[in-house]
N, C-alpha and C positions, 0 to 999 in steps of 0.2 A: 443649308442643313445636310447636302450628299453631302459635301466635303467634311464637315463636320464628323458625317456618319464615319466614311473611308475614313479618317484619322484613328477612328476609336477603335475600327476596326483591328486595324495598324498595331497600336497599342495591345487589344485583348491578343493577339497574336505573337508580338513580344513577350507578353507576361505570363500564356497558358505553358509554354514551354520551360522558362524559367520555375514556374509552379510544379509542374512534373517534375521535373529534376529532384527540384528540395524534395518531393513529396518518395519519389525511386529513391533518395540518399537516404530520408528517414526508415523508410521500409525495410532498405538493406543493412542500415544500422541495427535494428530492430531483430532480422533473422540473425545478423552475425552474433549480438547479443546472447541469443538462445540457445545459440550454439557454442558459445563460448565455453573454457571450463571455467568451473566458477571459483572464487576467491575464498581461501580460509580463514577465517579470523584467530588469530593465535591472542588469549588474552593471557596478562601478565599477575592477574586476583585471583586466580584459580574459580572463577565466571565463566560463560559463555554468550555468545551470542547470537540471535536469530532476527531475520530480518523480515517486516511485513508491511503491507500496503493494502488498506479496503476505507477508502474515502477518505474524512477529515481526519486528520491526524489527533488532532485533539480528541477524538471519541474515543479512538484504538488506544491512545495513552494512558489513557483512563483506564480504561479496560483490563490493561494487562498489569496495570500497578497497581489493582487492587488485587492480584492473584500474589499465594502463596511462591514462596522461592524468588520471585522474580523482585532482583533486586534496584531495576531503575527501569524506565524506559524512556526513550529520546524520540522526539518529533525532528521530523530533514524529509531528504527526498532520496529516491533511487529508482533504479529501473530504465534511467535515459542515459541521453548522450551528451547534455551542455556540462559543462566544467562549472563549479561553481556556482550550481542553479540557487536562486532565491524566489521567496512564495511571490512577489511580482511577477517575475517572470516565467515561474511553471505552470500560474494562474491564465497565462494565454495558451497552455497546452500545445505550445513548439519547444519543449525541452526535453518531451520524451519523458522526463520522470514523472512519479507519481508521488503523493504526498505516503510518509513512508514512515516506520519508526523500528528505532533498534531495540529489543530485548537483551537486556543485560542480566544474564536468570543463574540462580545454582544447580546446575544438575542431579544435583543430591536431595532434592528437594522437590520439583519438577522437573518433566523430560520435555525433551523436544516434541516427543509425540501428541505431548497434553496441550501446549502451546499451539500445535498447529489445531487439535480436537477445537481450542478455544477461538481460532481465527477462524473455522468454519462456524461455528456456535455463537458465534456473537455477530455477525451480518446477512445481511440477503445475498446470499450465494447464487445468485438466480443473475443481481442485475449487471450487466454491461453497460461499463465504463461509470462507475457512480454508487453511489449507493443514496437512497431518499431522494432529496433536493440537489444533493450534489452532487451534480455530474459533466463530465469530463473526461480527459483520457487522464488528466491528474490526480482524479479520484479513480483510477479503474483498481482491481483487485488484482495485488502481486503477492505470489507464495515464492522468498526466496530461498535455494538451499546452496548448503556450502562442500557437500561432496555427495556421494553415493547413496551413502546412508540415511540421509535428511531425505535429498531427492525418492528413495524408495517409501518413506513414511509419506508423503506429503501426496505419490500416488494413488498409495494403497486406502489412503483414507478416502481422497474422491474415487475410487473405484466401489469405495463402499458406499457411499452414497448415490452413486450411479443405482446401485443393488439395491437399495431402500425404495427408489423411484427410477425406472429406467425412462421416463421422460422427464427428468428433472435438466436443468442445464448447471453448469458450475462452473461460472464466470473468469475464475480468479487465473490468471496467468502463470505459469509454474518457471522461476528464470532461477539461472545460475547465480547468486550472489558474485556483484561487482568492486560497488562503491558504494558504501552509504555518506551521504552529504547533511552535516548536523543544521537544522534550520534555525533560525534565531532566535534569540532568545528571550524575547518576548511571546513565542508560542510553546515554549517549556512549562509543563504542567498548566496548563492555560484553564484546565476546567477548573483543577483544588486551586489556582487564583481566584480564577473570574465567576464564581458562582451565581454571580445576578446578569450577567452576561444574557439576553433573550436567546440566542442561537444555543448554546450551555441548558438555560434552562427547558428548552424547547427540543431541541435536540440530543445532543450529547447523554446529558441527566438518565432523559429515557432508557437510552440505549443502555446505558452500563447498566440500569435497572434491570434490565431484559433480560441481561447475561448475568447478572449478579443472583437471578433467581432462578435458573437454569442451570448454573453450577455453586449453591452454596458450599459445596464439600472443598469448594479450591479456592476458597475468600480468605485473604485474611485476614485474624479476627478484629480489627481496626476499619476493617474495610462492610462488614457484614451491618444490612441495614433491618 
């Protein structure tokens, strides 16, 4: 059994260092990330695009396609660092990204400022790494912006909110837009498919409830229950 022991010991010794390392390369992924500048999206439909992350994707999809102006919205990942992440593999929360979705919206119709008003309005800004049931660093809350301009709306609004409660906390990460990675296609529009879905009708349903009755003025009319 000492021998036994001394092996394993052997072993945890091997693998605590090799564990630092990944865990030092994630980290410093993670800061360079932040500090990165961030990526423009140049679209060609005379569109725009904003990128956001607060839990299951399929809730937030929801969410923002029943808002006015906003002309698609896409379920993927961002926020990490593997190349080519898929929901298997971000669901172990070593890829660094977070389940994510892109806004594809008209500006002429709504602004970037209303879209992020609605990404604080429609989750629990409070929780870390998760929102409800799901939780994870794959469900944490990412506000991403693509220049100066977004990034100053997306602070001044949690500054306001600080001002409403100054012990409130507010979870959500604020990162330079990178890369967003389209997820598959079977989790496209997953709620207006799968409506008997337990998790859909147990989760999701509510939540767009939540927000659909907190902003009726930005529903649209197809979308208003």
């Amino acid at each position: 059994m000492k021998k036994s022991l001394t092996i394993s010991v052997l072993i945890l010794l091997v693998i605590l260092p090799a564990s630092c390392q990944n865990s030092n390369k994630n980290n410093a992924h993670s800061k360079n990330q932040k500090t990165a500048e961030p990526v423009q999206v140049e679209r060609k439909d005379g569109f725009k695009s904003a990128y956001f992350a607060s839990g299951c994707f399929w809730c937030v999809e929801a969410i923002y396609e029943s808002v006015k102006g906003v002309e698609e919205s896409i379920s993927g990942y961002s926020g990490g660092h593997t190349e080519n992440p898929t929901y298997k593999k971000s669901n172990t929360g070593k890829t660094g990204h977070a389940e994510a979705v892109e806004i594809i919206y008209n500006a002429e119709i709504i602004s970037f400022k209303q879209l992020v008003t609605i990404y604080f309005g429609s989750q629990n800004i409070s929780q870390l790494n998760g929102q409800g049931n799901d939780r994870g660093s794959q469900y944490r809350s990412i506000i991403f912006y693509q220049n100066e301009e977004e990034k100053k709306i997306i602070n001044d609004q949690i500054e306001a909110l600080y001002q409403e409660d100054k012990n409130r906390i507010v979870a959500a990460e604020v990162m330079p837009f990178q890369k967003f990675w389209k997820g598959e296609e079977y989790h496209q529009n997953y709620e207006r498919l799968h409506p008997d879905n337990s998790y859909i009708k147990n989760v999701s349903i509510p939540r767009l409830k939540r927000f659909q009755k907190k902003f009726p003025e930005l529903l649209k009319e197809n979308s208003k229950h």
